[in-house]
DSSP file (Angstrom, degrees, kcal/mol; ACC not computed):
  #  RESIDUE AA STRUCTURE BP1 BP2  ACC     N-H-->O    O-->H-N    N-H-->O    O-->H-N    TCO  KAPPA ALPHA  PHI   PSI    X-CA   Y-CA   Z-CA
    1    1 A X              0   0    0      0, 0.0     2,-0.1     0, 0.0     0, 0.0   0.000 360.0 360.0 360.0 127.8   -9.6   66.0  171.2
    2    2 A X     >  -     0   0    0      1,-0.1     4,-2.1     4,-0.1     5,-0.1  -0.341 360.0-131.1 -30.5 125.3   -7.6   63.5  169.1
    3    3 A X  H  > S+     0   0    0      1,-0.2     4,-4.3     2,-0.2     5,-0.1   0.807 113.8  52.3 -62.1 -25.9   -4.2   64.2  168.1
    4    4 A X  H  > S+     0   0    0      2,-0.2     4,-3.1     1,-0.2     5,-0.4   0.942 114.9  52.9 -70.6 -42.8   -4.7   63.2  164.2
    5    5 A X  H  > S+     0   0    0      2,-0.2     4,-0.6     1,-0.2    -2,-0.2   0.935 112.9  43.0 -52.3 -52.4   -8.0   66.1  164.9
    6    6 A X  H >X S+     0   0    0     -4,-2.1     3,-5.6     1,-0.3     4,-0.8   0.954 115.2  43.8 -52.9 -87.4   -5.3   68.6  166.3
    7    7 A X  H 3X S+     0   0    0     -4,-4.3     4,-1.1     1,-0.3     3,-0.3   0.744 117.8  48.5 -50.2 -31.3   -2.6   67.8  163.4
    8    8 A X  H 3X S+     0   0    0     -4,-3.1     4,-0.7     2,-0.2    -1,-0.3   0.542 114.6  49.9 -65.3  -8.7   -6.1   68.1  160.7
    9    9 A X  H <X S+     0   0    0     -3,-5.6     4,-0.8    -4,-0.6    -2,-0.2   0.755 115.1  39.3-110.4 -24.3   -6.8   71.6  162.8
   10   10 A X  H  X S+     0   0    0     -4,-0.8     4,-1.9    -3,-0.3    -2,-0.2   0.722 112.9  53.2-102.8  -6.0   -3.1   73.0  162.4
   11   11 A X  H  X S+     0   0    0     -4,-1.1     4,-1.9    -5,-0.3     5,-0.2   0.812 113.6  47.0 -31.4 -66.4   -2.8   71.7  158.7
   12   12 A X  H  X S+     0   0    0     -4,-0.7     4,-2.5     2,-0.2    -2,-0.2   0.889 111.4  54.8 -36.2 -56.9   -6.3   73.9  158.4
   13   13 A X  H  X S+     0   0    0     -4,-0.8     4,-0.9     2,-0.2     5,-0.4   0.942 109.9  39.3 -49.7 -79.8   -4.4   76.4  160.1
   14   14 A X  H >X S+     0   0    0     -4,-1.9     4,-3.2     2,-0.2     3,-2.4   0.986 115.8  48.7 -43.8 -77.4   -1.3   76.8  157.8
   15   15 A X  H 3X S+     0   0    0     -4,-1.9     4,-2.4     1,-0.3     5,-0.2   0.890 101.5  60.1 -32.0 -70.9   -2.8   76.5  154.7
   16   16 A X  H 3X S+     0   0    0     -4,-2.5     4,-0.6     2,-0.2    -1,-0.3   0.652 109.7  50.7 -37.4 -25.9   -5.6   79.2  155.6
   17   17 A X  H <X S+     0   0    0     -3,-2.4     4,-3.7    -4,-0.9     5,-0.5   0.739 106.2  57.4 -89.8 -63.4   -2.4   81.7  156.1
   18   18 A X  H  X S+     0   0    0     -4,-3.2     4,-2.2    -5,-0.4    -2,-0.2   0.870 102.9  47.9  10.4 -90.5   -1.2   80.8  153.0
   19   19 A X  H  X S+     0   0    0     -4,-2.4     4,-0.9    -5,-0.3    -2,-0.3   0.493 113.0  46.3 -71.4 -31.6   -3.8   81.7  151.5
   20   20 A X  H  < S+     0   0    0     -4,-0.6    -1,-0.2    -3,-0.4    -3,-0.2   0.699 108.6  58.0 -84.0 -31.5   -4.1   85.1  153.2
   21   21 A X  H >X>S+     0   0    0     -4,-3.7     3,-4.1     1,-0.2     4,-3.6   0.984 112.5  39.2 -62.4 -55.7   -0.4   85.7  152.6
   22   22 A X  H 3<5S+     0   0    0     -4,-2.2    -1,-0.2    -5,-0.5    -2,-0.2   0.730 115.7  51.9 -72.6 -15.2   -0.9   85.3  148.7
   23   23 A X  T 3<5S+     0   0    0     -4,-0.9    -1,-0.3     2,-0.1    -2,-0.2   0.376 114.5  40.3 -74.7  11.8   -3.7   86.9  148.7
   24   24 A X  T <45S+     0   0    0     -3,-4.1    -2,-0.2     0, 0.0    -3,-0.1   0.572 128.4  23.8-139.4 -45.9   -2.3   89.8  150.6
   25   25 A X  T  <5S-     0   0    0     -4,-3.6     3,-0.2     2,-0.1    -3,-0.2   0.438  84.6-141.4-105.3   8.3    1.1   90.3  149.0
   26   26 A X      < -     0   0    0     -5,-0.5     2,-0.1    -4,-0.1    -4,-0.1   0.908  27.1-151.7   7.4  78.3    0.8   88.7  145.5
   27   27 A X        -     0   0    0      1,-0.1     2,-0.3    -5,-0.1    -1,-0.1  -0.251  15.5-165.6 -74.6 125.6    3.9   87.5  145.7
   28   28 A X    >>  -     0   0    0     -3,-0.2     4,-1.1    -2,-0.1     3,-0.9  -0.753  29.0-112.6 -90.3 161.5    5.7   87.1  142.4
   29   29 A X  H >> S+     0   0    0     -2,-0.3     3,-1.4     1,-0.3     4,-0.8   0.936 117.6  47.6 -46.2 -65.2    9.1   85.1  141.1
   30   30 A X  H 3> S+     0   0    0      1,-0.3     4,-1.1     2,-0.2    -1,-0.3   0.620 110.2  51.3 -30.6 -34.3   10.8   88.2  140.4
   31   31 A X  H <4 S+     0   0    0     -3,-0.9    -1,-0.3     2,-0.2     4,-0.2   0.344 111.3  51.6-106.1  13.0    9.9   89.8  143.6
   32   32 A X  H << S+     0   0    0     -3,-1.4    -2,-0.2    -4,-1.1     4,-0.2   0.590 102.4  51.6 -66.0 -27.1   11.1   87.0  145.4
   33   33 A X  H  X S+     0   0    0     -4,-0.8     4,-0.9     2,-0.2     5,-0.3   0.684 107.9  54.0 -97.0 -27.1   13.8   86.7  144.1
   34   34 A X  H  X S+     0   0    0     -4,-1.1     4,-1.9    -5,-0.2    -3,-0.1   0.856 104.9  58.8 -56.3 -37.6   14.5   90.6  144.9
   35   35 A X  H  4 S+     0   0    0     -4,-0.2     4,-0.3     2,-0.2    -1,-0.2   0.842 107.4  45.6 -51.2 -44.0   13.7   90.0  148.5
   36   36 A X  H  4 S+     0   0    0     -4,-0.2     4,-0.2     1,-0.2    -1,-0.2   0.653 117.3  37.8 -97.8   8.1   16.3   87.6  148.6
   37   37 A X  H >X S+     0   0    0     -4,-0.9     3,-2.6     1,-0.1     4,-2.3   0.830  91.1  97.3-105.0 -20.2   19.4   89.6  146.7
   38   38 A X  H 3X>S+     0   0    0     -4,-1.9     4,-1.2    -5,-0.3     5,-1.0   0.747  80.5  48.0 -42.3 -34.2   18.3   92.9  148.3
   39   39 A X  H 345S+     0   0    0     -4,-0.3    -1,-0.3     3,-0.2    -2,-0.1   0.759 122.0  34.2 -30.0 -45.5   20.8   92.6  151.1
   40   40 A X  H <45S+     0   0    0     -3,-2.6    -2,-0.2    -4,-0.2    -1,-0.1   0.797 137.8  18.5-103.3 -64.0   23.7   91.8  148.8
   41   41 A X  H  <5S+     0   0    0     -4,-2.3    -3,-0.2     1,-0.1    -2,-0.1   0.470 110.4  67.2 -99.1   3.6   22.9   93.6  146.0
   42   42 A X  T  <5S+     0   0    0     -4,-1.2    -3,-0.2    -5,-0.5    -1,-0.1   0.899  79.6  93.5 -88.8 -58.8   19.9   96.9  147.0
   43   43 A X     >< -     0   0    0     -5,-1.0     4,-1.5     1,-0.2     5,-0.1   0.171  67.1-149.1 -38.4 144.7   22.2   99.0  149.1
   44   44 A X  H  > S+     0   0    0      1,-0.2     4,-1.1     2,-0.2    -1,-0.2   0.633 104.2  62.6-107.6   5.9   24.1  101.7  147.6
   45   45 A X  H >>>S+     0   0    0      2,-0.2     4,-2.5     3,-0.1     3,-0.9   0.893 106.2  52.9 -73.4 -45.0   26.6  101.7  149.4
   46   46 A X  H 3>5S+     0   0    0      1,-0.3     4,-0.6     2,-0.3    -2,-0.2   0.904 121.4  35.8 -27.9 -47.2   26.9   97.8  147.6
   47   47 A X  H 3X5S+     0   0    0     -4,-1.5     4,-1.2     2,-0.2    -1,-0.3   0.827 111.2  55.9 -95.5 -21.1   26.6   99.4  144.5
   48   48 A X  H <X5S+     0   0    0     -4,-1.1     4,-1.6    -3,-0.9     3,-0.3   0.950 113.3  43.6 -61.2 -73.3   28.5  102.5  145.0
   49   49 A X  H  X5S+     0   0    0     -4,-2.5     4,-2.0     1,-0.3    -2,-0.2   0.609 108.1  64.2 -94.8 -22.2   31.7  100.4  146.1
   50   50 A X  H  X<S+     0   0    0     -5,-0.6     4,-1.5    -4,-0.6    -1,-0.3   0.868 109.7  36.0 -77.0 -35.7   31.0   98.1  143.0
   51   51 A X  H  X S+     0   0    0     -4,-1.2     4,-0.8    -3,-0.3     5,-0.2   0.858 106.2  64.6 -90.0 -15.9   31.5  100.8  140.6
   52   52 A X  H  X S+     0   0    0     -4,-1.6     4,-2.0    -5,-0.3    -2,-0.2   0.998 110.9  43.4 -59.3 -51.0   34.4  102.5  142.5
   53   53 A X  H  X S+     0   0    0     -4,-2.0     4,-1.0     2,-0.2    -1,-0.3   0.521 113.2  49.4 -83.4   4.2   36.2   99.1  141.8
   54   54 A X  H >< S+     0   0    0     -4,-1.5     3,-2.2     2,-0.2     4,-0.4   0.833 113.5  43.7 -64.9 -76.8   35.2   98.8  138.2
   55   55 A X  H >X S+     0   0    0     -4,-0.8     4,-1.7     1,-0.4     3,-0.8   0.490 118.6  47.7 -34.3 -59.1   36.1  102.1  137.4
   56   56 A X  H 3< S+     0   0    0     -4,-2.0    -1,-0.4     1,-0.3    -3,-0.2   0.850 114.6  51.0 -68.0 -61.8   39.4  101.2  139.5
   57   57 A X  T << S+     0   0    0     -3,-2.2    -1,-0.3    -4,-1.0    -2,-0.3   0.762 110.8  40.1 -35.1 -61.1   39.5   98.2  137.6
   58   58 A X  T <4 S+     0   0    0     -3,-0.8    -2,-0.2    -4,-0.4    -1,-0.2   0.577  87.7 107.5-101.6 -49.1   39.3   99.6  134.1
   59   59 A X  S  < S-     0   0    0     -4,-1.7     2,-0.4    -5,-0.3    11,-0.0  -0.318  78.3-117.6 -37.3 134.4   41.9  102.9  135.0
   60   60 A X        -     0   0    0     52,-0.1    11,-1.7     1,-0.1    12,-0.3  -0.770  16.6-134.3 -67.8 143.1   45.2  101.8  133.1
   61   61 A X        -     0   0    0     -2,-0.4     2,-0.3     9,-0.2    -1,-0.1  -0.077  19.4-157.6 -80.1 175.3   48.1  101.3  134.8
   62   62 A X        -     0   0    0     49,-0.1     7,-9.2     2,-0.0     2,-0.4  -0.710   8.0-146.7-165.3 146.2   51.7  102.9  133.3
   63   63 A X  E     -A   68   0A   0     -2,-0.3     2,-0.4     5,-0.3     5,-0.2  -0.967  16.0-178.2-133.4  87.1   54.6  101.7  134.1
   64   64 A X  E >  S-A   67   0A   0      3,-1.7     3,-1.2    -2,-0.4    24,-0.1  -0.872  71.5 -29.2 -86.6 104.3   57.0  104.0  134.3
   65   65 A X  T 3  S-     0   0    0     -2,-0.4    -1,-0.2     1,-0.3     3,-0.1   0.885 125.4 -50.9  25.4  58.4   60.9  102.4  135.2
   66   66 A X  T 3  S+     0   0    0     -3,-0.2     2,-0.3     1,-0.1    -1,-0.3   0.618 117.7 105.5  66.9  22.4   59.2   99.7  137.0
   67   67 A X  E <   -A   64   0A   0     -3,-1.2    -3,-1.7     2,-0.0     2,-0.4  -0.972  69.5-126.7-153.3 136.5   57.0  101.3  139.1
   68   68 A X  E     -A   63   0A   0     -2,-0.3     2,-0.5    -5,-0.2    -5,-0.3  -0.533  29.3-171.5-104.7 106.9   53.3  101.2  138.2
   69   69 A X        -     0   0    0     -7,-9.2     2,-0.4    -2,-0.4    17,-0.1  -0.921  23.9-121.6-117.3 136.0   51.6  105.1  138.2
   70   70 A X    >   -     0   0    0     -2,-0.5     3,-3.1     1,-0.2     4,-0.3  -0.518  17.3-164.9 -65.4 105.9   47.9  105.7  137.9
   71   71 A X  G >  S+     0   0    0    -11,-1.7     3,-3.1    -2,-0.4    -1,-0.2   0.931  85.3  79.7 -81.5 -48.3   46.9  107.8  134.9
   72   72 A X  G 3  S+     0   0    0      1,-0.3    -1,-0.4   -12,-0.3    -2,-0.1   0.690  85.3  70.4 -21.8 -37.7   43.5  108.5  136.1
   73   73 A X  G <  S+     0   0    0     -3,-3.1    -1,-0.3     2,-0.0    -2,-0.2   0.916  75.4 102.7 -70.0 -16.5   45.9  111.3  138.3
   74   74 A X    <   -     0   0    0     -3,-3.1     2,-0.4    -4,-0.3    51,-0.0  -0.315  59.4-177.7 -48.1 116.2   46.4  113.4  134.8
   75   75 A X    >   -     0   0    0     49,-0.0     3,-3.7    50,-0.0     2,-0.5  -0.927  35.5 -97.7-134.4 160.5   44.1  116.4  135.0
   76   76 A X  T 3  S+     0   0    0     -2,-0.4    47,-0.2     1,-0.3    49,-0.1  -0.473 107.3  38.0 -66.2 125.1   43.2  119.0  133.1
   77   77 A X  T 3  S+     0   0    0     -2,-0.5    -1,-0.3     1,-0.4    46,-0.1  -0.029  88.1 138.4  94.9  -7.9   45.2  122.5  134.1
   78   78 A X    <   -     0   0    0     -3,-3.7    44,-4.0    43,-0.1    -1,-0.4  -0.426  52.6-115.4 -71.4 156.5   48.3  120.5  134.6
   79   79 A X     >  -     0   0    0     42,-0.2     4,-1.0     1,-0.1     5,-0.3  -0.131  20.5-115.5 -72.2 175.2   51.8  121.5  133.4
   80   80 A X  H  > S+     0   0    0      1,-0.2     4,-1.0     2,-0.2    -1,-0.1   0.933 121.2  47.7 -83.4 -36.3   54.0  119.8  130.8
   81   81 A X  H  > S+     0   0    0      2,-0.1     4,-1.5     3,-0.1    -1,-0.2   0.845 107.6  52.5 -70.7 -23.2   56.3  119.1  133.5
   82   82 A X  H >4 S+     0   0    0      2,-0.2     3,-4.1     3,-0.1    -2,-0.2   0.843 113.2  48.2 -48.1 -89.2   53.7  117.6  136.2
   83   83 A X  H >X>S+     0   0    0     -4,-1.0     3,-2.5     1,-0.4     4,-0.9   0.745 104.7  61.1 -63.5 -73.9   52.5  115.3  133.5
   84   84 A X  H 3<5S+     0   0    0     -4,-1.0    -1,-0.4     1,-0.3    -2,-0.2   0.565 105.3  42.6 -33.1 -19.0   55.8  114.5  132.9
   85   85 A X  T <<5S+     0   0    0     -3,-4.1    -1,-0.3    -4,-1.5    -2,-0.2  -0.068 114.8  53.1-103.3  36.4   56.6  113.1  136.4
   86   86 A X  T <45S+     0   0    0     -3,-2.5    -2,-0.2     2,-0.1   -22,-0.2   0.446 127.1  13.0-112.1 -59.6   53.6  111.4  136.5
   87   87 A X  T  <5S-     0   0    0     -4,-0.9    -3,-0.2     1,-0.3    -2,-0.1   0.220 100.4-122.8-125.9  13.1   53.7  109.4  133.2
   88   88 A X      < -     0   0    0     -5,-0.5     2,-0.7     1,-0.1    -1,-0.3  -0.139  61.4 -25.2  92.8-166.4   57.5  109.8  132.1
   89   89 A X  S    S-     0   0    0     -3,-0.1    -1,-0.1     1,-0.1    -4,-0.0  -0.650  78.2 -92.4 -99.4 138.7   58.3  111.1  129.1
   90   90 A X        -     0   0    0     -2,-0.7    18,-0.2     1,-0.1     3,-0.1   0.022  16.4-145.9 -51.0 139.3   55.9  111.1  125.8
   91   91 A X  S    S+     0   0    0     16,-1.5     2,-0.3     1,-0.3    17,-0.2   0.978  88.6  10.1 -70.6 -70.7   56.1  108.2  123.2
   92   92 A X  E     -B  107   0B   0     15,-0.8    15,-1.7     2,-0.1     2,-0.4  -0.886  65.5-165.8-143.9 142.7   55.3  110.7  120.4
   93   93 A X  E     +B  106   0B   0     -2,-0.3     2,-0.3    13,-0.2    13,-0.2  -0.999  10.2 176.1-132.9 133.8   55.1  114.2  120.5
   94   94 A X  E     -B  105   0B   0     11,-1.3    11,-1.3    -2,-0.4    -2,-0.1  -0.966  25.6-139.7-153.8 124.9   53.3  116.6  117.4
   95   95 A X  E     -B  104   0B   0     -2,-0.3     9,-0.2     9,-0.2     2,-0.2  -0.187  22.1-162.6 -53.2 159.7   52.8  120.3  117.3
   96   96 A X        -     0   0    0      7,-0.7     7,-0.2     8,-0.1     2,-0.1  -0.568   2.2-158.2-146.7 119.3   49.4  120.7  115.8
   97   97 A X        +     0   0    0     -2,-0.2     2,-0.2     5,-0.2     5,-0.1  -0.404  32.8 138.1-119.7 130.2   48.4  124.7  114.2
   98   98 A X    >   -     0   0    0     -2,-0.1     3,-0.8     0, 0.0    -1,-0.0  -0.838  67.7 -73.1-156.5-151.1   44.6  125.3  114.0
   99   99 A X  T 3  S+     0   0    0      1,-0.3     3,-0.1    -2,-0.2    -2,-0.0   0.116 120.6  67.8-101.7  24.0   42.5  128.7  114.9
  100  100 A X  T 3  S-     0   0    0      1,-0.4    -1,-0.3     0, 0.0     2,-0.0   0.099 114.4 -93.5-113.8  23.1   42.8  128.2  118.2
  101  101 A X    <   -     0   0    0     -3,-0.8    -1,-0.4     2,-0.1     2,-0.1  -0.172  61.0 -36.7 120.0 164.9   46.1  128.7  118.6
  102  102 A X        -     0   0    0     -5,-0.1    17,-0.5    -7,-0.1     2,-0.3  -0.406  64.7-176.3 -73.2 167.1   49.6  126.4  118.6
  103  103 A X        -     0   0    0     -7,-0.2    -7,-0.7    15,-0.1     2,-0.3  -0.980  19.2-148.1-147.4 131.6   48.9  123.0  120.4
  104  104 A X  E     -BC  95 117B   0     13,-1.7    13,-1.6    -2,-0.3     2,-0.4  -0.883   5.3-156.1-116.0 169.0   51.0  119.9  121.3
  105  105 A X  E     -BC  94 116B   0    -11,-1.3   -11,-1.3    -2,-0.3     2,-0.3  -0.973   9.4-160.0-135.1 107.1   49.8  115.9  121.5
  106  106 A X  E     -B   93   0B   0      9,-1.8     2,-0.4    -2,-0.4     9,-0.3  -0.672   9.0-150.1 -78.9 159.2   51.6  113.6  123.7
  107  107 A X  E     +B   92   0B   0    -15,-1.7   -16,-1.5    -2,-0.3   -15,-0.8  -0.957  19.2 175.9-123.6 116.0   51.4  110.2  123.1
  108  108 A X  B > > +E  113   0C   0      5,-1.1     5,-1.2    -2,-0.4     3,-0.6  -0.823   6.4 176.2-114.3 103.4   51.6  107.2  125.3
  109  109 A X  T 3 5S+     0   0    0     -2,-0.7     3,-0.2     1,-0.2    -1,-0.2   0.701  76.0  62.4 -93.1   1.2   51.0  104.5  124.0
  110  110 A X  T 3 5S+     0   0    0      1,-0.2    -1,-0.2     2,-0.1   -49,-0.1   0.799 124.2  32.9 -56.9 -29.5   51.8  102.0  127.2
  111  111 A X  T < 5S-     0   0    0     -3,-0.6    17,-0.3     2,-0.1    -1,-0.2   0.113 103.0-141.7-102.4  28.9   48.7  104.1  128.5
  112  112 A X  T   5 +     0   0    0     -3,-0.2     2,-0.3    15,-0.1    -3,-0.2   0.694  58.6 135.0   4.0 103.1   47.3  104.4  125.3
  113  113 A X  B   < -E  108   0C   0     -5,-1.2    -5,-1.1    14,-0.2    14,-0.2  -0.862  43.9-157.5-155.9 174.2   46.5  107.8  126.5
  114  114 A X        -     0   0    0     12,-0.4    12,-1.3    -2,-0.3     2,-0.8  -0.581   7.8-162.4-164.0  92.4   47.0  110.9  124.5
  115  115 A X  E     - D   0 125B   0     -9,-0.3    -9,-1.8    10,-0.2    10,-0.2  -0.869   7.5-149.7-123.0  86.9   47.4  114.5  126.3
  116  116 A X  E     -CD 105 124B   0      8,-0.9     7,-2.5    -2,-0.8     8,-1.7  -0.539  11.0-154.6 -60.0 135.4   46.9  117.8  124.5
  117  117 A X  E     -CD 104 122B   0    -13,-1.6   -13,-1.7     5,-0.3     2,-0.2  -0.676  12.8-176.6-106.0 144.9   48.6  120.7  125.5
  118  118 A X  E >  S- D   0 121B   0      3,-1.0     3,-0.8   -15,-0.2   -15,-0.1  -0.808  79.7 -16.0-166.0 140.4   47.9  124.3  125.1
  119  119 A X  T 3  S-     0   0    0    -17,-0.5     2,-2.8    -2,-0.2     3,-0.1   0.999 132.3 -55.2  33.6  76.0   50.0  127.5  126.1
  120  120 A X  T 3  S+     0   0    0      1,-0.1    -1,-0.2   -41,-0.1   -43,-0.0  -0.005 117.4 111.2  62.5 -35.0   51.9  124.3  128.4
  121  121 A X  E <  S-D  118   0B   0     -2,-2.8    -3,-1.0    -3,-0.8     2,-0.4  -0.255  79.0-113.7 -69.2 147.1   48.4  123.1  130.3
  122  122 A X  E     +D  117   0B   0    -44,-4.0   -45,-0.3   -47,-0.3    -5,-0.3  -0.586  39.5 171.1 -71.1 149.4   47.0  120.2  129.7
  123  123 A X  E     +     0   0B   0     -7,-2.5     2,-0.3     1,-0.5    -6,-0.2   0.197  66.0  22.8-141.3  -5.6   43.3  121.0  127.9
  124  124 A X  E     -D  116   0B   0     -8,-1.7    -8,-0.9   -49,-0.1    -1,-0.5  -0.897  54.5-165.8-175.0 148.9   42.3  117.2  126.8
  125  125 A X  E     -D  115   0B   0     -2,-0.3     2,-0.7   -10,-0.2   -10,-0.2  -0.994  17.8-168.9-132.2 139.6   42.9  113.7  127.6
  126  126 A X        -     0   0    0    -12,-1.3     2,-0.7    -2,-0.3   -12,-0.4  -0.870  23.2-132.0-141.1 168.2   42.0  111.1  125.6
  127  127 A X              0   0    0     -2,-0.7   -14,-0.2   -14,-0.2   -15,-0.1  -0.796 360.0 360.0 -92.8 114.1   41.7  107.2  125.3
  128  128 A X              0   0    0     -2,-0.7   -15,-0.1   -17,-0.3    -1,-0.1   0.419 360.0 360.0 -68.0 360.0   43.2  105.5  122.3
């Protein structure tokens, strides 16, 4: 056998596999292109750790006498003094009277944050 016959026989060869492959998988662009980001971008831990730093990302900072404290720790059932060594003393403070009873609203507006109080716990936080 001839070499050019050999290189015409593994030419034959390739192609014919090819042909089996696409017929086998029907490969599309889009799931090609998932094949190749799946590594990066499929896992959940990948995606799990991507929203842990948005979210991380996103938290506003306050900055309390120069040192930077996370509000994200403000939770609901805290005292008026917790919050208050966490995020310093309130920008604005307002009683507010309804049928549930008296109420306070801190205001911070470096965290643009806003903390309602009732009987001394916190009972809402909100984003300004």
């Amino acid at each position: 056998m001839s070499g050019q016959r050999v290189r015409g026989l593994l030419t034959l060869a390739v192609f014919l596999a090819i042909g089996w492959w696409i017929y086998e998988k029907q490969p599309t662009v889009s799931g090609f292109v998932d094949t190749i980001t799946r590594p990066l971008l499929g896992s959940r831990v990948a995606v799990k750790e991507s929203e842990r730093k948005r979210v991380v990302g996103d938290a506003s900072q306050v900055v309390a006498l120069g040192i930077e404290k996370p509000v994200e720790t403000v939770q609901e059932g805290m005292s008026e003094s917790e919050v208050r060594r966490l995020l310093g003393e309130p920008d604005e403070i307002n009683r507010i009277e309804d049928e549930r009873g008296d109420r306070v609203r801190w205001t911070y507006r470096g965290a643009d944050r806003v903390v309602v109080f009732h009987r001394n716990r916190v009972v809402s936080i909100a984003i300004r």
